[in-house]
NUTIMAR-977504 format. One record per residue: chain; x, y, z of N, C-alpha, C, O, CB in turn. Coordinates in nm, 2 decimals, always signed. Each point is the difference from the previous one (the first is absolute). Glycine has a CB too. Layout:
BEGIN
 unit    n.X    n.Y    n.Z   ca.X   ca.Y   ca.Z    c.X    c.Y    c.Z    o.X    o.Y    o.Z   cb.X   cb.Y   cb.Z
    A      X      Y      Z      X      Y      Z      X      Y      Z      X      Y      Z      X      Y      Z
...
This chain:
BEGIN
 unit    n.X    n.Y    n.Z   ca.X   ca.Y   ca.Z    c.X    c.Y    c.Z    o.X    o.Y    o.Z   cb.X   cb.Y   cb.Z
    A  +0.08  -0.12  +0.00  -0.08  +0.12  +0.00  +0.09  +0.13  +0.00  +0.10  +0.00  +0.07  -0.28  -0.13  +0.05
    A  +0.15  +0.22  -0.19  +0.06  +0.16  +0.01  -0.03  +0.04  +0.11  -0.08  -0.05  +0.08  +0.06  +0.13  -0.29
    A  +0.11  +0.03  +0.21  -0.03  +0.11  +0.15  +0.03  +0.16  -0.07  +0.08  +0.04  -0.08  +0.03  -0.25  +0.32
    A  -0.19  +0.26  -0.17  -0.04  +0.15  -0.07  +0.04  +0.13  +0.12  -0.04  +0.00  +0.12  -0.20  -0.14  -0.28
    A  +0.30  +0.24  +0.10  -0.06  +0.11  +0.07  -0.10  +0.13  -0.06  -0.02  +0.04  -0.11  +0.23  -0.10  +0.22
    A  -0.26  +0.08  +0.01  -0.17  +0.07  -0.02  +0.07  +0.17  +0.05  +0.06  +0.03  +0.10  -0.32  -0.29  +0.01
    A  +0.24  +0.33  -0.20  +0.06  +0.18  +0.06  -0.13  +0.10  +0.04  -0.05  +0.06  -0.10  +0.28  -0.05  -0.09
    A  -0.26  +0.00  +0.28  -0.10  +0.11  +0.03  +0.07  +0.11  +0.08  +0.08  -0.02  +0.09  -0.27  -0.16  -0.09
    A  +0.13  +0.33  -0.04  +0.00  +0.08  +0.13  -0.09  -0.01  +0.08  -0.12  -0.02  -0.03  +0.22  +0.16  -0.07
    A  -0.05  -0.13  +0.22  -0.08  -0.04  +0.15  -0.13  +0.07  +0.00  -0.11  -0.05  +0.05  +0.32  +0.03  +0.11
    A  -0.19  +0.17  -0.22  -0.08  +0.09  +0.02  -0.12  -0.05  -0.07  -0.11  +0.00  +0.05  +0.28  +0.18  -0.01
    A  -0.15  -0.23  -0.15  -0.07  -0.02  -0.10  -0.12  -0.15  +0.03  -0.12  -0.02  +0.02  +0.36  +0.15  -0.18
    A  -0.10  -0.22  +0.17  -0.06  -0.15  +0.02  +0.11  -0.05  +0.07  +0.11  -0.02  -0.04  -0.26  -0.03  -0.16
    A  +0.10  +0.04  +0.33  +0.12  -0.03  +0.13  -0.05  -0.17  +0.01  -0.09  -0.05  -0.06  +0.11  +0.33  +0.23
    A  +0.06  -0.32  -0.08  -0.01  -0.16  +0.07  -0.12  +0.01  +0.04  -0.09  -0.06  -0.06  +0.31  +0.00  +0.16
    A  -0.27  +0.15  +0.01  -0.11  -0.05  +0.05  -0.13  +0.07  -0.07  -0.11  +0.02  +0.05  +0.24  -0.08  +0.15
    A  -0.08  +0.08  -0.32  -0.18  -0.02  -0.06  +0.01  -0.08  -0.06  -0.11  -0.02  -0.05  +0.01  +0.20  +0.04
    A  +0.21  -0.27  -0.05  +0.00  -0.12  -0.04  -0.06  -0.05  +0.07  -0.12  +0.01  -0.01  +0.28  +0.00  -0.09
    A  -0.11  -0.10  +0.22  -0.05  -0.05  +0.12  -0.16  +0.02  +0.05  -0.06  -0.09  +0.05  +0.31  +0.13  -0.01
    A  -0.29  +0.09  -0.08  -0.14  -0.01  +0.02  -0.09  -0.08  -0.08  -0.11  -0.05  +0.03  +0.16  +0.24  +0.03
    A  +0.04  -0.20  -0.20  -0.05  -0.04  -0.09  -0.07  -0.18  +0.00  -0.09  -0.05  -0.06  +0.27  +0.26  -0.03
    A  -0.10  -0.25  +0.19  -0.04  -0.15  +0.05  +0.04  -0.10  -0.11  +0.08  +0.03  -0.09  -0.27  +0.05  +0.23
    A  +0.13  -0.19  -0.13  +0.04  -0.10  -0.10  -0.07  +0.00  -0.13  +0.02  -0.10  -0.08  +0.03  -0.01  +0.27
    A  -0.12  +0.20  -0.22  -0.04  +0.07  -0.14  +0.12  +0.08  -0.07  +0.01  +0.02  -0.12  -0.26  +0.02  +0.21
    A  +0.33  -0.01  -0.01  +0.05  +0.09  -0.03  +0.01  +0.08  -0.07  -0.08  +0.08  +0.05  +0.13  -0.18  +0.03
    A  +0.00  +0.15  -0.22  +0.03  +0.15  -0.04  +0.03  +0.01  -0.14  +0.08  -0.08  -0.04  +0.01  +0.12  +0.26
    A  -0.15  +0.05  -0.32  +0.07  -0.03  -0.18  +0.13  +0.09  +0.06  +0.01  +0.09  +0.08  -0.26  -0.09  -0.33
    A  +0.35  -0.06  +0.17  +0.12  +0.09  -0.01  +0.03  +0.09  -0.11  +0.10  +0.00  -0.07  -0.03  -0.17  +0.20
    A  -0.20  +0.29  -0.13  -0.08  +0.08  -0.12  +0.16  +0.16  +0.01  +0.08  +0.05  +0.08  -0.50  -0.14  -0.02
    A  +0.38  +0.10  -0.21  +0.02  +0.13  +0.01  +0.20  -0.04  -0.04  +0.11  +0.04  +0.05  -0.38  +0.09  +0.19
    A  +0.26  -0.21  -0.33  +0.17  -0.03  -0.02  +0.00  +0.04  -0.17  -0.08  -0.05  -0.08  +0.14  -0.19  +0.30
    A  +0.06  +0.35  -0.27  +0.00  +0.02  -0.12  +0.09  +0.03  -0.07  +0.03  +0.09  -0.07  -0.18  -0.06  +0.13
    A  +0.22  -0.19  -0.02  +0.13  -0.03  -0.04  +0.01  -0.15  -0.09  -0.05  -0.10  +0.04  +0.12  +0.25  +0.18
    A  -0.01  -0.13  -0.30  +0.00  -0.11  -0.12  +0.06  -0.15  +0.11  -0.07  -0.09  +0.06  +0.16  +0.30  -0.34
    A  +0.04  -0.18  +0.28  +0.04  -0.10  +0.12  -0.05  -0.03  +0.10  +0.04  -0.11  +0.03  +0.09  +0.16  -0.08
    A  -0.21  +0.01  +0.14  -0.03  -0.02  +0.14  -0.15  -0.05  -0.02  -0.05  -0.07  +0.08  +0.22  +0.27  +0.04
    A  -0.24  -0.15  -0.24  -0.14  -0.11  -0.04  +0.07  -0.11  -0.06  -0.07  -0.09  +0.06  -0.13  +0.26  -0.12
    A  +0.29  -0.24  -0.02  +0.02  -0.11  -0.04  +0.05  -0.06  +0.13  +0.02  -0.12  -0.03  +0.02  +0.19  -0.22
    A  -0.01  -0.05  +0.37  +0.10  -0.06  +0.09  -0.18  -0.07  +0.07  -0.04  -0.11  +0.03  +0.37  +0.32  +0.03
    A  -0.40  -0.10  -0.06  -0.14  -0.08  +0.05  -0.04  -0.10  -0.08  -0.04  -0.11  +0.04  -0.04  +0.29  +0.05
    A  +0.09  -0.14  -0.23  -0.06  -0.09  -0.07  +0.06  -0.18  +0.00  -0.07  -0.10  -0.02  +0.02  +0.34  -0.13
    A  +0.16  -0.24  +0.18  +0.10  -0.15  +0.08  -0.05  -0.02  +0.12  +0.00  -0.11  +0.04  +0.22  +0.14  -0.12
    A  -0.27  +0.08  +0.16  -0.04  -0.07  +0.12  -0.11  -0.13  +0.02  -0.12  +0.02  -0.02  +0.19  +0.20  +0.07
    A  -0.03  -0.33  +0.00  -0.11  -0.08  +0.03  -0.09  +0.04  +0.18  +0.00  +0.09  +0.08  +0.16  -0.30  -0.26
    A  -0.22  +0.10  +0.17  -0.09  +0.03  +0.15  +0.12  -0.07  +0.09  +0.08  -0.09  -0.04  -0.39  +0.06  -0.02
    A  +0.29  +0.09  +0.20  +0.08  -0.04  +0.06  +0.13  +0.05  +0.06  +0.04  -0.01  +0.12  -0.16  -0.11  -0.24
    A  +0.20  +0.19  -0.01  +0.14  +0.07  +0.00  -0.07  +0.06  +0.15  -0.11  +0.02  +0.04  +0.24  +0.04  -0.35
    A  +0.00  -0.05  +0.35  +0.02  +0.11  +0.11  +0.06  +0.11  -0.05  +0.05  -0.03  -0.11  -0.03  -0.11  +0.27
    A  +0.01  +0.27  -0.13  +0.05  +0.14  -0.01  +0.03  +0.02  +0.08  -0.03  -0.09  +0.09  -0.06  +0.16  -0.20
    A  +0.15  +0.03  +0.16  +0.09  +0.12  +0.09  -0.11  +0.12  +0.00  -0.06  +0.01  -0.11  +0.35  -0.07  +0.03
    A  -0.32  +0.13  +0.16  -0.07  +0.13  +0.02  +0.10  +0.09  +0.04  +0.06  +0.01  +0.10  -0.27  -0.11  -0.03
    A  +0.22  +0.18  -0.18  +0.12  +0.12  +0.02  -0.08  +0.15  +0.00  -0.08  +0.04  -0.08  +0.28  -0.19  -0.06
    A  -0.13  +0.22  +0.29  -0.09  +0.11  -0.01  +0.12  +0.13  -0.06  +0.09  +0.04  +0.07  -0.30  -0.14  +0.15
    A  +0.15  +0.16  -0.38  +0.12  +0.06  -0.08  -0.06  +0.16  +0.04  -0.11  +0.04  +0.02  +0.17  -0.25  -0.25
    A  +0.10  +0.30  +0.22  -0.04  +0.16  +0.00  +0.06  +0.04  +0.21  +0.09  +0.05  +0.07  -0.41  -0.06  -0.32
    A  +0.18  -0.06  +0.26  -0.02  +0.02  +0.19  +0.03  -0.14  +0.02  -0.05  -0.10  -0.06  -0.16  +0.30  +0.13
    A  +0.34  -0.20  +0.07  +0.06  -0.16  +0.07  +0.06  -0.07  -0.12  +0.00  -0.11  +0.04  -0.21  +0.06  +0.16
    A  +0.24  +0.05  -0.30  +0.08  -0.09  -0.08  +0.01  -0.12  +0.05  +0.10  -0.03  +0.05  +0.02  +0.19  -0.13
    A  -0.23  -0.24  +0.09  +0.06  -0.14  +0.06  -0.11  -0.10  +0.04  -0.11  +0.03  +0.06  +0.30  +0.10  +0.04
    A  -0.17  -0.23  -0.14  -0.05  -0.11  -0.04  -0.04  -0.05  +0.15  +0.08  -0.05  +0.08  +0.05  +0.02  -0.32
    A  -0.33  +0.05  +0.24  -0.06  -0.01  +0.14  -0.10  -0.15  +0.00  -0.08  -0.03  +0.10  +0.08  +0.33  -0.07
    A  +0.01  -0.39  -0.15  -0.11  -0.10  +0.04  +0.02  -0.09  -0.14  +0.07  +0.02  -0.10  -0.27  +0.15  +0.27
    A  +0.14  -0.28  -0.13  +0.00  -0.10  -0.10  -0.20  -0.02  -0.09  -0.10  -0.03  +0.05  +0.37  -0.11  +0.14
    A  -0.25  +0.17  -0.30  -0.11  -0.01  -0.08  -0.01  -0.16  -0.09  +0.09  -0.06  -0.05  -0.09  +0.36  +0.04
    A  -0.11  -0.33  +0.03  -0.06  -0.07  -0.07  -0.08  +0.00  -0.17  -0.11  +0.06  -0.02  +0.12  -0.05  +0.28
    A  +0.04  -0.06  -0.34  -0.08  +0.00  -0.20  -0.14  -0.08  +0.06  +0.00  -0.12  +0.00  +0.27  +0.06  -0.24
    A  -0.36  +0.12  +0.28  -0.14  -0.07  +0.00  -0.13  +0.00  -0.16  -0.11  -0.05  +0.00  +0.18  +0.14  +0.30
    A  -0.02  -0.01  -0.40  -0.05  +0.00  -0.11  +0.10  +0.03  -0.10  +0.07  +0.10  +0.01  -0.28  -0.05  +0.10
    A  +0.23  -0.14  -0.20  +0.11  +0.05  -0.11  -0.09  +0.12  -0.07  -0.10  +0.05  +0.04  +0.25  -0.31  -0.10
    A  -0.05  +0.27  -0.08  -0.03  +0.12  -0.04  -0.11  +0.03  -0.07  -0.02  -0.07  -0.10  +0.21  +0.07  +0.12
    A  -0.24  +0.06  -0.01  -0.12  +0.03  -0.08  -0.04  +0.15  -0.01  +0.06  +0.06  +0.08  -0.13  -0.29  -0.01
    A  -0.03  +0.33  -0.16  +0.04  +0.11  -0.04  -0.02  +0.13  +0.13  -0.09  -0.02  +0.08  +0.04  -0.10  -0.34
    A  +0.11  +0.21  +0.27  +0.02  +0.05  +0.07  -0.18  +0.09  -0.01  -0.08  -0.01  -0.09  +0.41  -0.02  +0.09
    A  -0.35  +0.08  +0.10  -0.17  +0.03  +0.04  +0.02  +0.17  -0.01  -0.11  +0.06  -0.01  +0.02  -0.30  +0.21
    A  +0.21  +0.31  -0.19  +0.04  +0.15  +0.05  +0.02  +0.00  -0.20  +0.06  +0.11  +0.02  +0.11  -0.08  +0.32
    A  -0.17  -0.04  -0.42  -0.02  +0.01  -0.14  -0.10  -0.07  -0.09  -0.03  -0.11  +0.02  +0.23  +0.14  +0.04
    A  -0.23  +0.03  -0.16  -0.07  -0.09  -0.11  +0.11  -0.03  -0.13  -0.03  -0.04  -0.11  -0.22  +0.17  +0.17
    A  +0.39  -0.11  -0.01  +0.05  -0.02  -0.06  +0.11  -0.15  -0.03  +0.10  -0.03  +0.07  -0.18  +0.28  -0.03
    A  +0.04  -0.33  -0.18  +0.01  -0.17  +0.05  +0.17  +0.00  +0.04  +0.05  -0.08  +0.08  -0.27  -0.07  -0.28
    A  +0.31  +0.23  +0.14  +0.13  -0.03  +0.04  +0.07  +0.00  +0.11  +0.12  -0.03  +0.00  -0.13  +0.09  -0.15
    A  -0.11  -0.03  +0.30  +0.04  +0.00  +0.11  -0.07  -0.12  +0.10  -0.12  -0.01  +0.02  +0.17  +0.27  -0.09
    A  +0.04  -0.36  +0.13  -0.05  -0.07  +0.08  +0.06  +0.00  +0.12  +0.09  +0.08  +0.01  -0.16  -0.19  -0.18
    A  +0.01  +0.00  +0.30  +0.05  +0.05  +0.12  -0.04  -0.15  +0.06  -0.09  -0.07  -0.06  +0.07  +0.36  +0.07
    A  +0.09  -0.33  +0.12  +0.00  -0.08  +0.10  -0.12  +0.01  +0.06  -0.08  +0.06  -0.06  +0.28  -0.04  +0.08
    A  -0.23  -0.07  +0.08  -0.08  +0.01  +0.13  +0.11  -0.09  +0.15  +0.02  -0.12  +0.01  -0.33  +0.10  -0.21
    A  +0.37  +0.11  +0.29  +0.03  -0.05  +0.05  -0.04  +0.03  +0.18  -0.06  +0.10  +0.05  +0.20  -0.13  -0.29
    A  -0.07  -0.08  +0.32  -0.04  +0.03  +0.14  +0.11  -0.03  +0.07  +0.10  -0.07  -0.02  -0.33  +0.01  +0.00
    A  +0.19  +0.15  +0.14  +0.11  +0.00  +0.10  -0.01  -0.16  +0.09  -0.10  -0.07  +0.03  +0.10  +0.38  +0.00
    A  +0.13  -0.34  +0.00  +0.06  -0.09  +0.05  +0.04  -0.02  +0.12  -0.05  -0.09  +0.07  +0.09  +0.09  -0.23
    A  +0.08  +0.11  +0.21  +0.07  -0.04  +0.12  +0.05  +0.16  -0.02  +0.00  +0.07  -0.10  +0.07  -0.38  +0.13
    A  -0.05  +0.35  +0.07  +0.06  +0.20  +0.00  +0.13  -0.06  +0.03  -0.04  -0.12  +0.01  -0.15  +0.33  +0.13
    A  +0.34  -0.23  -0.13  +0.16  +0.07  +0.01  +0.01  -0.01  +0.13  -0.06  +0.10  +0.06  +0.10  +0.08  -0.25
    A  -0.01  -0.25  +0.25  +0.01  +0.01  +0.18  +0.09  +0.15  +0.02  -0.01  +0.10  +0.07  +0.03  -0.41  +0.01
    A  +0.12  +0.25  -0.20  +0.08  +0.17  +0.01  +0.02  +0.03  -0.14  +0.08  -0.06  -0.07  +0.07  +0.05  +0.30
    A  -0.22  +0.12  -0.28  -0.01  +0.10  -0.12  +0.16  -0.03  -0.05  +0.08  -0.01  +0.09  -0.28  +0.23  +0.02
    A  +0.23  -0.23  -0.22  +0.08  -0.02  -0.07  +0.03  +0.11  -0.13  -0.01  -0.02  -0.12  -0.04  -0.21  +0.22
    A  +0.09  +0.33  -0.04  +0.07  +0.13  -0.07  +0.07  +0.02  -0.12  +0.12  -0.03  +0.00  -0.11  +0.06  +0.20
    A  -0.06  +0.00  -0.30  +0.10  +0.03  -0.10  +0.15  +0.03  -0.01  +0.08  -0.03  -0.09  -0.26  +0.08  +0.07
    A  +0.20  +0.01  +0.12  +0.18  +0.05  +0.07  +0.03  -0.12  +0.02  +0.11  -0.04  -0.03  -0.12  +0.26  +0.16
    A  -0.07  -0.31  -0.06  +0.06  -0.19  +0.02  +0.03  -0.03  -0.14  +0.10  -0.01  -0.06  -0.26  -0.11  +0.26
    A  +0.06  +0.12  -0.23  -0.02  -0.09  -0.16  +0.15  +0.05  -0.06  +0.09  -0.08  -0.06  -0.42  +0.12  +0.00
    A  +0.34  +0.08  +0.07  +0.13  +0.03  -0.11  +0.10  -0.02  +0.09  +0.10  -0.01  -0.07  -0.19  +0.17  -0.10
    A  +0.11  -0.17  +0.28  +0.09  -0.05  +0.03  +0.10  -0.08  +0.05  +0.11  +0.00  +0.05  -0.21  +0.11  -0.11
    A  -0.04  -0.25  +0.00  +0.08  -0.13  +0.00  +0.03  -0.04  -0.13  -0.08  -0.01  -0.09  -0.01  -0.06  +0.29
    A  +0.22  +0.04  -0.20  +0.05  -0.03  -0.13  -0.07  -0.11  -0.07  -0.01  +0.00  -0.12  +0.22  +0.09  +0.19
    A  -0.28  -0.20  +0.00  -0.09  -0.12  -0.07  -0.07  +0.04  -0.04  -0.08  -0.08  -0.06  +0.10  -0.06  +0.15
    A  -0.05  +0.29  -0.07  -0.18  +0.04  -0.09  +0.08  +0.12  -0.11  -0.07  +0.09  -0.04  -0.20  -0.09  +0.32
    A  +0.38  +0.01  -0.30  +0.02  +0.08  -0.09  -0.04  -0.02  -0.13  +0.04  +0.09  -0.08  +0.10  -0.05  +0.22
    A  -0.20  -0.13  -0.20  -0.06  -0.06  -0.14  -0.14  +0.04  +0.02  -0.04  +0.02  -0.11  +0.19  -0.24  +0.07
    A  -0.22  +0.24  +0.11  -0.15  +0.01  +0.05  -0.06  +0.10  -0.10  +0.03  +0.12  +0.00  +0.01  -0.16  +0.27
    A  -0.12  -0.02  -0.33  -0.10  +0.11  -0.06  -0.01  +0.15  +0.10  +0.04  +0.11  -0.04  -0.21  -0.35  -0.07
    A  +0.12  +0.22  +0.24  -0.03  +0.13  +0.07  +0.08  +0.08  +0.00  -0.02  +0.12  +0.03  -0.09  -0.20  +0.08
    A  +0.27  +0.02  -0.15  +0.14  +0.07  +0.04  +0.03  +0.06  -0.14  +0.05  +0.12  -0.01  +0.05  -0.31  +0.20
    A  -0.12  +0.12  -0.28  +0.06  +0.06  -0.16  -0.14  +0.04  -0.08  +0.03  +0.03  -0.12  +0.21  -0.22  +0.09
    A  -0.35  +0.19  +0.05  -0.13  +0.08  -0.06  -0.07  +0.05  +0.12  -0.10  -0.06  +0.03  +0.06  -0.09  -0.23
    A  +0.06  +0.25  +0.26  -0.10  +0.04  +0.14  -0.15  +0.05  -0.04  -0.09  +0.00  +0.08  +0.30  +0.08  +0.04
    A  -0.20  -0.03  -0.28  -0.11  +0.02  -0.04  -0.11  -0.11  -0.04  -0.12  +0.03  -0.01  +0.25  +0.14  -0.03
    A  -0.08  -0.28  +0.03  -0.12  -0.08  -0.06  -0.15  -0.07  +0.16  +0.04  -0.04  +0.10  +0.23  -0.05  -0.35
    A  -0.37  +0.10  +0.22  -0.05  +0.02  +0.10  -0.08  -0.15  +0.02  -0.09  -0.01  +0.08  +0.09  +0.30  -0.10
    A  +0.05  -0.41  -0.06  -0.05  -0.13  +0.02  +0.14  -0.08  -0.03  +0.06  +0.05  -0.10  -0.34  -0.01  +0.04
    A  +0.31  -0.11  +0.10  +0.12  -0.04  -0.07  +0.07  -0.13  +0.11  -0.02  -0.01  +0.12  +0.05  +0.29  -0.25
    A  +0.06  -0.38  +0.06  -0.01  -0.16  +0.06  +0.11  +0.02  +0.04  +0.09  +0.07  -0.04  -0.22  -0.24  -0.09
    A  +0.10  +0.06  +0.25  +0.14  +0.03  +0.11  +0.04  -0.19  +0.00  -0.09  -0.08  -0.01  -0.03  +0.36  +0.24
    A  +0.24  -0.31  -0.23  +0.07  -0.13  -0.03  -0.05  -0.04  +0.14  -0.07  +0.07  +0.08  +0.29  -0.03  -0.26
    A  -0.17  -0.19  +0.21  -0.05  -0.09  +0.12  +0.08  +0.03  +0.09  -0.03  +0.00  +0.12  -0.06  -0.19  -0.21
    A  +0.27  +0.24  +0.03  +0.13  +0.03  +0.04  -0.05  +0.16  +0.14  +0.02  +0.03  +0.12  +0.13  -0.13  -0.43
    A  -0.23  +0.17  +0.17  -0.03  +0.16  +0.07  -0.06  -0.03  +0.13  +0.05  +0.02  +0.11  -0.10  +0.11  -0.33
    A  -0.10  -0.21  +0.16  -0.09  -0.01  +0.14  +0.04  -0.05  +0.10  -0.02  +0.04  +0.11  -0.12  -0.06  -0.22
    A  +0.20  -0.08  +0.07  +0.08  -0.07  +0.20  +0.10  +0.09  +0.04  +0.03  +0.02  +0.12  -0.03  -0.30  -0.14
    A  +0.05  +0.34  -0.07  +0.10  +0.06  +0.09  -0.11  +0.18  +0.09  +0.02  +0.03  +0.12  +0.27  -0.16  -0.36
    A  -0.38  +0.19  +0.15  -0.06  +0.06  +0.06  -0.09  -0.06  +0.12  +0.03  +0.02  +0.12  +0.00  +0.10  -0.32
    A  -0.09  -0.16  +0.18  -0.06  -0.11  +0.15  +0.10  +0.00  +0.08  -0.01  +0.08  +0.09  -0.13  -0.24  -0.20
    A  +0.20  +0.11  +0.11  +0.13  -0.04  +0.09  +0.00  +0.16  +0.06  -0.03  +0.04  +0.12  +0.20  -0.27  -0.27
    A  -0.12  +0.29  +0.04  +0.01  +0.17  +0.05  -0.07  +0.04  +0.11  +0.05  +0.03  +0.11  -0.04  +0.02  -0.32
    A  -0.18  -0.04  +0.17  -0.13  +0.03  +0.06  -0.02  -0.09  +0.08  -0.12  -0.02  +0.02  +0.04  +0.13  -0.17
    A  +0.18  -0.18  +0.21  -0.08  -0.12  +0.14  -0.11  -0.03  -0.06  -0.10  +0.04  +0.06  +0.16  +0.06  +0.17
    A  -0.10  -0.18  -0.34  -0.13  +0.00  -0.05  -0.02  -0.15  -0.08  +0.08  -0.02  -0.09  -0.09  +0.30  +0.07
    A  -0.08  -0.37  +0.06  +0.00  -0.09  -0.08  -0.05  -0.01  -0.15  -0.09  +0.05  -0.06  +0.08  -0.10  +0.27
    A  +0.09  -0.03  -0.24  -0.03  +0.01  -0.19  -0.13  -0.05  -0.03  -0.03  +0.00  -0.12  +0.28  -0.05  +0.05
């Protein structure tokens, strides 16, 4: 299975309105980026993600859930845009900071490290355990 990171500003769409969101959880609407809709469009059910809160706290606060693959996004009538539906998982016992991220040299390959802009984007099995491990957090 893939593993993904999810980029929201807090202000915007934080952890805990994910979390409100429950086990219905959430479209991951409003993405309008050639790459970062194809990275959904690979997603199966299931994948887990990273919840990264981007702009405000740089740093990766919870583990999400792919509870609906892709299908077309509902914030457009326009067909070239599709989106996830995903749900929260487990929150980061300890928030795992961008300033970490860069500077451990095992994550220097990391999508988050060498594209900070892309705002959906797959994280290796290598990345995720070693961030878990980071975040006192089970994988």
């Amino acid at each position: 299975m893939a593993r993904w990171l999810f980029k929201s500003e807090p202000d915007v769409w934080g952890w805990d309105a994910q979390v409100a969101k429950g086990e219905a959880g959430e479209e991951w609407d409003g993405v309008r980026n050639y790459q970062a809709r194809n990275n959904m469009r690979a997603m199966k059910l299931g994948e887990k993600g990273f919840f990264y809160h981007s702009r405000t706290g740089l740093e990766i606060v919870g583990i999400v859930e792919v509870c609906a693959e892709a299908h077309p996004d509902s914030t457009t009538d326009d067909d070239r845009w599709d989106c996830v539906d995903i749900k929260a998982v487990r929150p980061f016992t300890k928030p795992v900071t961008l300033e970490t991220i860069k500077a451990d040299p095992r994550l220097s390959d990391m999508v988050l490290v060498n594209n900070s802009r892309l705002s959906v984007q797959p994280v290796t099995d290598e990345e995720w355990q070693i961030i878990c491990d980071l975040g006192e957090t089970k994988p």
